[in-house]
KEVEXBA-641801 format. One line per 3 residues: their letters; for each residue x, y, z of N, C-alpha, C. Coordinates in steps of 0.05 Angstrom, whole numbers, m for minus. Layout:
a = X:Y:Z:X:Y:Z:X:Y:Z; ...;
//
This chain:
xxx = 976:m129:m2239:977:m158:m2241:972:m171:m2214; 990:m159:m2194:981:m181:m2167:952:m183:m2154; 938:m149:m2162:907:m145:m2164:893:m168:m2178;
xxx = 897:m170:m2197:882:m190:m2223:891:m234:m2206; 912:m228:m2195:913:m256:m2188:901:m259:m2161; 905:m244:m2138:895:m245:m2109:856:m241:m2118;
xxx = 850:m231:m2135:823:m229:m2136:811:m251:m2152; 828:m271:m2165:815:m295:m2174:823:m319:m2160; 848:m306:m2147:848:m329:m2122:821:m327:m2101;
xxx = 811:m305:m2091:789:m299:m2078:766:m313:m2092; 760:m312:m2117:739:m326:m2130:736:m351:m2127; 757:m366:m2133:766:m396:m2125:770:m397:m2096;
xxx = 778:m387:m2072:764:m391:m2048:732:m393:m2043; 719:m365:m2053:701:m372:m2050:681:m395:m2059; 687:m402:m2076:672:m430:m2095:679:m456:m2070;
xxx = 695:m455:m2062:712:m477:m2052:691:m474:m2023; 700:m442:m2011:681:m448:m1982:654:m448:m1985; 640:m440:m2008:614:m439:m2007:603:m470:m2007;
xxx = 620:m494:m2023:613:m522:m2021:627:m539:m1996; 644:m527:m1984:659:m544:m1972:665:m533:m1943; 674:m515:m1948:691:m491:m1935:725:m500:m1942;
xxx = 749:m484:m1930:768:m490:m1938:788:m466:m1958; 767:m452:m1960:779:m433:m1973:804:m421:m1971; 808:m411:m1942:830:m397:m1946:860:m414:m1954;
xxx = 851:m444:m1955:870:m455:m1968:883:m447:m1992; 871:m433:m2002:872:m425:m2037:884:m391:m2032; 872:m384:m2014:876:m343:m2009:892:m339:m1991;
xxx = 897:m352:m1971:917:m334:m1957:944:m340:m1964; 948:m371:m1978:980:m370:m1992:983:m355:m2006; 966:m347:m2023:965:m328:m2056:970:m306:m2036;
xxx = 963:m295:m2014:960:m277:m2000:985:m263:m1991; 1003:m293:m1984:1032:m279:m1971:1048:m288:m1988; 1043:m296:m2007:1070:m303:m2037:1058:m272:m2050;
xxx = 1039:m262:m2051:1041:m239:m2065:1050:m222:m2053; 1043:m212:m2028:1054:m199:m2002:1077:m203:m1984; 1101:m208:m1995:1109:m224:m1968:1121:m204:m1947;
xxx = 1116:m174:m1947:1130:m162:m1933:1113:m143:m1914; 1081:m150:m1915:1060:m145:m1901:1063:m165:m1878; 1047:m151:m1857:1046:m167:m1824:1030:m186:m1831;
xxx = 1039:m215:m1829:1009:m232:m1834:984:m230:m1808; 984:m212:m1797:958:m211:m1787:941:m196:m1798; 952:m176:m1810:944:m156:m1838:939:m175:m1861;
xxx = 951:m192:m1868:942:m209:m1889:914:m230:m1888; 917:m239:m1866:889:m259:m1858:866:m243:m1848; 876:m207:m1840:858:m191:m1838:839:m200:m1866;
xxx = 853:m188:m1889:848:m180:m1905:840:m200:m1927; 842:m232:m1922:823:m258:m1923:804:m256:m1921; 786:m255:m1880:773:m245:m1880:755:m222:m1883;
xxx = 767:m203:m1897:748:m180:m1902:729:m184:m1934; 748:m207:m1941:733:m219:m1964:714:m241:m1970; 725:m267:m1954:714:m288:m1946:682:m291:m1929;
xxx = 685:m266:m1914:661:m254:m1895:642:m249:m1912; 640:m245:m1936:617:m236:m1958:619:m257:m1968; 631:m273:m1980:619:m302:m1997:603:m322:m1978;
xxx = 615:m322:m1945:596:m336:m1935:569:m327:m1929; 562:m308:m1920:538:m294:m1921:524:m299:m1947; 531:m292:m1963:525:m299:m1996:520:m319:m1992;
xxx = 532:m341:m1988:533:m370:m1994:504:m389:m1970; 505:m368:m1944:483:m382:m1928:457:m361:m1937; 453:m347:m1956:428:m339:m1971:416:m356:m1987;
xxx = 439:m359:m2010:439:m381:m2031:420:m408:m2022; 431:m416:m2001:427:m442:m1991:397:m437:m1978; 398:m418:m1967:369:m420:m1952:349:m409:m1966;
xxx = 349:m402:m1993:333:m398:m2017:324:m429:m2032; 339:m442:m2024:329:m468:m2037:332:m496:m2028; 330:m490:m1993:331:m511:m1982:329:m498:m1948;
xxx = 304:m515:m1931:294:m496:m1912:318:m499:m1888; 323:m488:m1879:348:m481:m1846:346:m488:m1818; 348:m495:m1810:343:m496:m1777:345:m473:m1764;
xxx = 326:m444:m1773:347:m420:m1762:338:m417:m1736; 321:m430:m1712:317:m424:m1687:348:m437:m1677; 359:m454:m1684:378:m474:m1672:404:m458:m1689;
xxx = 407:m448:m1710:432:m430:m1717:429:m407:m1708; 406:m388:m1707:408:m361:m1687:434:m369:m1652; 418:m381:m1637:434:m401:m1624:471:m402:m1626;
xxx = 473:m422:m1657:498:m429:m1658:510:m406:m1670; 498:m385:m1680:510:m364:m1702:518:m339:m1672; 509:m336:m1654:516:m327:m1623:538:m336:m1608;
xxx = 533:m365:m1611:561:m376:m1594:587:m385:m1610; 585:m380:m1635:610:m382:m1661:626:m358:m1651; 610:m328:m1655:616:m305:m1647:632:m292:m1624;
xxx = 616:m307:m1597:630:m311:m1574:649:m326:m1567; 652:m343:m1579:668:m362:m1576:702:m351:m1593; 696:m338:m1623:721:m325:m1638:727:m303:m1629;
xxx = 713:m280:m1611:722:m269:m1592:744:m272:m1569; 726:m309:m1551:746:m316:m1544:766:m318:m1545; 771:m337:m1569:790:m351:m1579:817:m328:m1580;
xxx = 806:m305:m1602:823:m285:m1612:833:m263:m1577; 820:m278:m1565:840:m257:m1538:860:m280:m1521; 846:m305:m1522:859:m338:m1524:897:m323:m1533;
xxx = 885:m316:m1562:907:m326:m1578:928:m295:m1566; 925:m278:m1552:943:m257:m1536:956:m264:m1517; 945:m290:m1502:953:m303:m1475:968:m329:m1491;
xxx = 969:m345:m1502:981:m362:m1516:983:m367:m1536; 1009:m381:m1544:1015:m395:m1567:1003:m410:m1582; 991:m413:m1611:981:m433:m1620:1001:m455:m1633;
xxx = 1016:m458:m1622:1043:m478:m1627:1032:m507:m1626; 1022:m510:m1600:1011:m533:m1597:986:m540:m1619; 971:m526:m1628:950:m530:m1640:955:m540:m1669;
xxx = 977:m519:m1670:984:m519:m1701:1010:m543:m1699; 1012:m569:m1686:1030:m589:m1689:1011:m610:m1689; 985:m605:m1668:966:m629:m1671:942:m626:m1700;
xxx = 938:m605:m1707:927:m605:m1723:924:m631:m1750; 940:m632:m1756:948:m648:m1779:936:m677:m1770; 948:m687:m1742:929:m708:m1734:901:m713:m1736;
xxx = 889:m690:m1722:867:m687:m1714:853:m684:m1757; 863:m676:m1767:848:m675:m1803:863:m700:m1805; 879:m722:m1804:878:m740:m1808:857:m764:m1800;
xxx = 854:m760:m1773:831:m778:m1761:800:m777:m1774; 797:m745:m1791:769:m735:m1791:776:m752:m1834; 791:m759:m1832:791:m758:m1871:800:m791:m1862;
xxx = 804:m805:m1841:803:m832:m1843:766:m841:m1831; 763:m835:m1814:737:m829:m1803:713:m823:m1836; 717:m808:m1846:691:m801:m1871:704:m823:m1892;
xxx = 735:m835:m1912:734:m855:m1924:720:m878:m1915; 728:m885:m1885:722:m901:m1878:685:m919:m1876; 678:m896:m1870:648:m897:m1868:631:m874:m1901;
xxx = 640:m907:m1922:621:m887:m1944:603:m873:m1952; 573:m888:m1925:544:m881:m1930:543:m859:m1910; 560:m847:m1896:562:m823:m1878:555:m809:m1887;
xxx = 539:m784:m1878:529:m760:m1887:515:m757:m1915; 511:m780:m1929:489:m780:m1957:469:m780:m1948; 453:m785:m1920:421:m776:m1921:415:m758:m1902;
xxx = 395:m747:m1895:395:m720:m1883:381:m727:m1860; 391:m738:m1835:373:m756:m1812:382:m743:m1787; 371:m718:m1781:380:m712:m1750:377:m718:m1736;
xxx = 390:m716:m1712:390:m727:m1687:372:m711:m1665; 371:m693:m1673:361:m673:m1646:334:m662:m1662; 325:m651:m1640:309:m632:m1656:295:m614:m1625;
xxx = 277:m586:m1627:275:m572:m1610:304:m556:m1593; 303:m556:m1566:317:m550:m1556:351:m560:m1556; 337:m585:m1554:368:m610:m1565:387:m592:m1587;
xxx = 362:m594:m1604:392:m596:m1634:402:m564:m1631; 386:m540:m1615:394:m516:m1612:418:m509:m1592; 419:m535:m1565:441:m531:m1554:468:m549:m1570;
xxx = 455:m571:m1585:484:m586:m1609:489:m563:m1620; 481:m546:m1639:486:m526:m1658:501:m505:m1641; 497:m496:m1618:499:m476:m1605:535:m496:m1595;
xxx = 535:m512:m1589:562:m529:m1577:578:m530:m1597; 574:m539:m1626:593:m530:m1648:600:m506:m1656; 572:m484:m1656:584:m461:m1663:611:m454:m1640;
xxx = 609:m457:m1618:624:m441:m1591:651:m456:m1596; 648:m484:m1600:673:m501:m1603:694:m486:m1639; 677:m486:m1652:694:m477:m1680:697:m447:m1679;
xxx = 679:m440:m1663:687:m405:m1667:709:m394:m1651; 711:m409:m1622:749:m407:m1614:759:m415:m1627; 759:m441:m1638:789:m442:m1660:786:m430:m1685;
xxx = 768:m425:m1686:768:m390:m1715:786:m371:m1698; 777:m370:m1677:791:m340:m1668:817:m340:m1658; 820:m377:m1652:838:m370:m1642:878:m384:m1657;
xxx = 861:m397:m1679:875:m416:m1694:871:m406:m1731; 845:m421:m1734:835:m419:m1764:831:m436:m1786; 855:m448:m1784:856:m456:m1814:842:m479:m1811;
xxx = 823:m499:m1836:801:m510:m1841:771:m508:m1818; 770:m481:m1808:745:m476:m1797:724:m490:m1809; 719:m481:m1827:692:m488:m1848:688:m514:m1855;
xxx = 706:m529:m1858:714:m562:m1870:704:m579:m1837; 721:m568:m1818:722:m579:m1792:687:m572:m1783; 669:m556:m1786:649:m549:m1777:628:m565:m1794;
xxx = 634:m576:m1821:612:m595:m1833:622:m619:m1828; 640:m633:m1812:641:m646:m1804:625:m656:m1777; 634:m637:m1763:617:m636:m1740:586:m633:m1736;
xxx = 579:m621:m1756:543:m626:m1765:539:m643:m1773; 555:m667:m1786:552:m684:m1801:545:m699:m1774; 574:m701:m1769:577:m722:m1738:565:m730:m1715;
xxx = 554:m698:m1712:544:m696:m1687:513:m686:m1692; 505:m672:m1711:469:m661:m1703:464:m693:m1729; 474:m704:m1745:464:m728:m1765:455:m713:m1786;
xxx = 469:m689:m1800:454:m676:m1832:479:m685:m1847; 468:m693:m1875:477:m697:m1893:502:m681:m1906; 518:m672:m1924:534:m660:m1925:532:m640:m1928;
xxx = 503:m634:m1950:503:m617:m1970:492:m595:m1948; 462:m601:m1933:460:m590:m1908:476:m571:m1884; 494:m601:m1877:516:m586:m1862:534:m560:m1875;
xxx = 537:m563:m1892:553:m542:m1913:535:m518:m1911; 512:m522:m1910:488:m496:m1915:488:m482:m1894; 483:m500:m1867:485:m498:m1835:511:m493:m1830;
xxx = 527:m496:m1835:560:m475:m1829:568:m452:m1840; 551:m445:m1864:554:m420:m1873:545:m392:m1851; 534:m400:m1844:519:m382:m1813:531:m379:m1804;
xxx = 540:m401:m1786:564:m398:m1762:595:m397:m1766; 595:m395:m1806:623:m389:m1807:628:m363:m1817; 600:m349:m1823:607:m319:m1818:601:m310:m1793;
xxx = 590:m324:m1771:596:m300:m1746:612:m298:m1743; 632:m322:m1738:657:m323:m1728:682:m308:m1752; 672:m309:m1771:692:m295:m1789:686:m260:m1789;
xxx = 672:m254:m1779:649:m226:m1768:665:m218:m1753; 664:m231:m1730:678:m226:m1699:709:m224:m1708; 721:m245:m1730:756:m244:m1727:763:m219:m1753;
xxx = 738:m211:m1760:739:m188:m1778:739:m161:m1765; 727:m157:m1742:726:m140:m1728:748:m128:m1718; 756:m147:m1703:773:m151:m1688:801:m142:m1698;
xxx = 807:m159:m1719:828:m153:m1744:819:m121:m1755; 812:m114:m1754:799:m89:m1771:804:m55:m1761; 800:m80:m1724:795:m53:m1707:837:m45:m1698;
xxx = 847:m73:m1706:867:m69:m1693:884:m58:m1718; 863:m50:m1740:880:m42:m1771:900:m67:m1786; 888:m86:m1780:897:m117:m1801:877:m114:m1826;
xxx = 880:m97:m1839:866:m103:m1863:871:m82:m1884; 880:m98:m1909:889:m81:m1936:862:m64:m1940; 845:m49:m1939:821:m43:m1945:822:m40:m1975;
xxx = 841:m29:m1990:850:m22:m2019:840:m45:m2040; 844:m70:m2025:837:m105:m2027:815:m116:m2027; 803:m92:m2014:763:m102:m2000:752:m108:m2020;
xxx = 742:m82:m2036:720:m89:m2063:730:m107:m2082; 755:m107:m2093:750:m124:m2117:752:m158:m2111; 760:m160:m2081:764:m181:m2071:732:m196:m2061;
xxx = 721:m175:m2053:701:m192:m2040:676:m192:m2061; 684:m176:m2083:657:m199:m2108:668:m214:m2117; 697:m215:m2130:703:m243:m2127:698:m266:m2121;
xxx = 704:m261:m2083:699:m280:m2073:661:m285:m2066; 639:m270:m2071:611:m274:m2075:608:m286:m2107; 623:m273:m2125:616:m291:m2145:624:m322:m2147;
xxx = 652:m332:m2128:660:m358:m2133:642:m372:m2108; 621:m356:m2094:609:m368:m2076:575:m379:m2088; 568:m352:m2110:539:m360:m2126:550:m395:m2139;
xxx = 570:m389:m2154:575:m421:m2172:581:m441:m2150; 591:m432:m2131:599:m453:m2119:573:m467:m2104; 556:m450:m2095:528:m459:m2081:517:m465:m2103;
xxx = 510:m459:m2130:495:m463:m2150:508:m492:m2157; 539:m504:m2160:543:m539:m2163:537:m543:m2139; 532:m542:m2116:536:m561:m2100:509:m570:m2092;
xxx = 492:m546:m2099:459:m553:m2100:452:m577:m2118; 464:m571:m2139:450:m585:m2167:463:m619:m2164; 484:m616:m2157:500:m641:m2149:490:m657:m2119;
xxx = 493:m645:m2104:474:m655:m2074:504:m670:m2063; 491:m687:m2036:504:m694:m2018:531:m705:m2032; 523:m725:m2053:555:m738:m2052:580:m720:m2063;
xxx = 563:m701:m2080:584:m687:m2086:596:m669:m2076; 592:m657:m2054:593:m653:m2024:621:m663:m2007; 617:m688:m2003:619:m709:m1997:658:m706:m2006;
xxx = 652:m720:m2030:684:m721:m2049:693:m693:m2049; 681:m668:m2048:697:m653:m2048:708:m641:m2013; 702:m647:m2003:694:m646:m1970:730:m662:m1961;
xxx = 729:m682:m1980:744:m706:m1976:774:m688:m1993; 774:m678:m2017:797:m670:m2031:806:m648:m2011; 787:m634:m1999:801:m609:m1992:802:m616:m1960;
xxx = 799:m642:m1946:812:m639:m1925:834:m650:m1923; 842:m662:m1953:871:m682:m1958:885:m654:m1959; 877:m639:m1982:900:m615:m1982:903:m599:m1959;
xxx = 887:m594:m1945:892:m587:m1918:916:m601:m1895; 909:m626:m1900:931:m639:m1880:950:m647:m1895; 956:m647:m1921:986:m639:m1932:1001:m617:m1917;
xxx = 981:m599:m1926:999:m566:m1921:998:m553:m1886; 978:m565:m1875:984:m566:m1849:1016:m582:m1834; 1007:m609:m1839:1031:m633:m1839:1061:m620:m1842;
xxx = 1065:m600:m1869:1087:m585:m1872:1093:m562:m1855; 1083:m547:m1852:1069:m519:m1829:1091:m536:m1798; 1074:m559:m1798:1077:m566:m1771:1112:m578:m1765;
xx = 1117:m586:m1793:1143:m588:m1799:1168:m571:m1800; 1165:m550:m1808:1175:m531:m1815:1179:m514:m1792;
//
């Protein structure tokens, strides 16, 4: 039974990060209410050993039916990597105490910031282009891939923001363009986790088609629906995020 629920919790992450990112909002609780007597570094191992295949999945999907910036994500998909490296040796030398108290602010400012401004991210108008938009891409990947490595939680949500914000792509885009750089960095904190034996492997297979199948539907609505729907869901799952952060930070 706890097999049959942690693997459709995985499915419903994946759907969730393949449009939005956000997922492990949905998997890693299911993760340690099913588990609670595993090391949670073994448990978010074992997130990412699943999550790492729906995004990959999910930036195929996307670049099958809608063209990529991949000179300017090769780039950012390098310094995501290096950067969650960082982060994850960051996080040996210090506490994420501080991170995990401002957090909740920081997804508050970003979910008053996108209500606020409705026509935000509905058209697809970049800012850069050539070298430019390869060192913007390359400055997000390095910026989100330490706090992948070295924090985590709404990586994916926080990184189509920042494409939104900062290179000017639309939602649906940015979502396509973070699938890249949210598997290096989930690559690198997979590794890492992997090498240091944080990972249920027993969990791997049935978890990670799961989570590729909740990543095909999830890229398959978010195509068919486009930016705004994007958009509103971009918006639900960074409210639930700074609920359950907000409490985290409480507690």
């Amino acid at each position: 039974m706890d097999t049959v629920f942690i693997t459709l919790a995985s499915a419903l992450a994946g759907f969730i990060d393949a449009s939005v990112g956000g997922g492990g909002l949905v998997l890693v609780p299911a993760l340690f209410a099913t588990y609670p007597n595993v090391a949670p570094a073994t448990l978010l191992g074992t997130n990412k050993s699943s999550s790492v295949w729906g995004t990959l999945f999910a930036a195929w999907r996307f670049q099958q039916q809608m063209p990529l910036q991949w000179r300017a994500l090769r780039i950012g998909a390098i310094c995501a990597l290096l950067g969650a490296c960082a982060g994850a040796y960051t996080l040996t030398l210090l506490s994420p105490q501080l991170m995990r108290q401002a957090l909740p602010l920081l997804l508050l400012a970003v979910l008053i910031y996108t209500l606020k401004n409705k026509q935000w991210g509905q058209v697809h108008q970049p800012r850069f282009s050539g070298r430019a938009q390869m060192w913007a891409m390359g400055g997000c990947g390095a910026v989100m891939g330490f706090y992948d490595g070295f924090f985590g939680p709404g990586t994916g949500s926080l990184l189509v923001f920042l494409l939104v914000r900062i290179l000017g792509f639309d939602f649906l885009q940015a979502s396509a363009h973070s699938k890249v750089l949210n598997f290096a960095s989930n690559m690198a904190a997979l590794l890492w986790l992997g090498w240091q034996g944080h990972v249920l492997w027993a969990m791997f297979l049935p978890m990670a088609l799961a989570n590729i199948a909740g990543s095909w539907l999830g890229t398959r609505v978010a195509m068919r629906q486009g930016a705004a729907y994007v958009r509103w869901l971009f918006i639900l799952v960074v409210s639930a995020l700074l609920l359950k952060t907000a409490r985290d930070a409480l507690l």
